[in-house]
C-alpha positions in Angstrom: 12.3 -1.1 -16.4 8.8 -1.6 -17.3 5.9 -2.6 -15.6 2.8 -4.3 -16.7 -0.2 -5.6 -14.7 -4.4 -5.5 -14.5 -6.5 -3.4 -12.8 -8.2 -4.8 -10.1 -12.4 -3.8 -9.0 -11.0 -1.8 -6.6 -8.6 -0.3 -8.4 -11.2 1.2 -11.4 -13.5 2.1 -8.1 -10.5 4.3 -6.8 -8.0 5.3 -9.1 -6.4 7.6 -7.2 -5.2 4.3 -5.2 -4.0 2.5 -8.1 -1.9 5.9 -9.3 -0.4 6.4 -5.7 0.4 2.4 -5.4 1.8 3.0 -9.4 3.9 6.3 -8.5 5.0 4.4 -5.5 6.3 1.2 -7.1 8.1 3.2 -10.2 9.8 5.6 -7.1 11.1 2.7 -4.9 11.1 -0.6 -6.8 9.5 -3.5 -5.5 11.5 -4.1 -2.2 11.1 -0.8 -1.2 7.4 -1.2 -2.1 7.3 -4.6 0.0 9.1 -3.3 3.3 6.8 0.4 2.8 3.8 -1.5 2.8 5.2 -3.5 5.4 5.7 -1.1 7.9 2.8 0.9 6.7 1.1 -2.9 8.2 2.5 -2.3 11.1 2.0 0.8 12.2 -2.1 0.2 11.6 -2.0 -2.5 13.8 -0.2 -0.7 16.2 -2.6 1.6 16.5 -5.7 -0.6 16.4 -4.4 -2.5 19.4 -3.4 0.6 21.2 -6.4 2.6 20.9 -9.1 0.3 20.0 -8.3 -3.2 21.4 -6.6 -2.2 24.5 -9.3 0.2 26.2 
């Protein structure tokens, strides 16, 4: 399968972000990519609310 998209600013400000996010997205497929970002969302704000938010 192929995949084709643009560069985003941020993206051409870190490329090492756009490889990983590539790499990822080629290793897993999209719904992987989906639910690992989603849990990746979830543990961050677990973490903000525990240790920041919840003093």
């Amino acid at each position: 399968m192929e995949y084709s998209f643009e560069k985003k600013f941020i993206d051409k400000l870190i490329p090492i972000k756009f490889r990983v996010n590539y790499w990822l997205l080629r290793k897993i497929g999209l719904w992987g990519y989906g639910i690992f970002a989603f849990f990746w969302g979830v543990i961050c704000t677990v973490i903000v609310y525990k240790y920041f938010l919840n003093h």
